[in-house]
N, C-alpha and C positions, 0 to 999 in steps of 0.2 A: 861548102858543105862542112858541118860540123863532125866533129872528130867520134868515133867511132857508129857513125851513121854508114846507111848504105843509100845507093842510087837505084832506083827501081824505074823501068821502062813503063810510059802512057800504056801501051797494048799487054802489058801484062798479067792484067786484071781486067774480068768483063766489067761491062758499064754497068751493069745492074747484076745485083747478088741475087740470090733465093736463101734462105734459111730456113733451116727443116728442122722442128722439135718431136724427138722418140723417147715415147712415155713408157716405161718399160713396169712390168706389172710389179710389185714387192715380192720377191724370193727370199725375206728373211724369215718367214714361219716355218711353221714343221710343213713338209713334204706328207702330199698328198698320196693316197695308197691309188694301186692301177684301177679301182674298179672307179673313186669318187672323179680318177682324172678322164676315167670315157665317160663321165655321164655328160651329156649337155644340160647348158645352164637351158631354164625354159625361157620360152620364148615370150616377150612381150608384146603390145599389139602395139602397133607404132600410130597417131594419129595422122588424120590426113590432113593436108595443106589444107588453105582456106581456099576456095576456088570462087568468083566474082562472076556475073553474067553483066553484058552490056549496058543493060541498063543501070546497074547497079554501083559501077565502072563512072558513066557517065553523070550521075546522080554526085556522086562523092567530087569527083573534077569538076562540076559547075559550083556546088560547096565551096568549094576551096578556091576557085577563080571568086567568089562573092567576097569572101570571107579577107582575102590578098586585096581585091579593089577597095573595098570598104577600107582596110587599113591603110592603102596608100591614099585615100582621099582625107581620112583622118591627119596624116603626117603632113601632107600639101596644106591643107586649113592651121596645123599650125605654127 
């Protein structure tokens, strides 16, 4: 062991970390007076997912299995 190193035990440390990133808002402006800090911000309308039906689903995956064959018969021919 190299000189002012330490020895640290296998089970010391989990096997897998997590890292967590906190974004914390800018507090260097001028301070907000009591009435702007109860207002809520308004609200915006959030859009909705895309939502697929079966057939639509099934449509797209026969695509793309055509689209995968056709290319690997392209690669095998050359």
């Amino acid at each position: 062991m190299a000189p002012g190193s330490i020895a640290v035990e296998p089970g010391l440390f989990p096997a897998s970390t997590r890292m967590v990133r906190f974004v914390f808002p800018d507090l260097t402006g001028p301070a907000a007076s009591p009435i702007e800090a109860a207002t809520p911000a308004p609200v915006c309308p959030v859009a909705a997912e895309p939502a697929f039906g079966e057939e639509e689903l099934a449509r797209a995956m026969a695509w793309a299995a055509a689209r995968a064959d056709a290319a690997a018969r392209r690669a095998m021919a050359a």
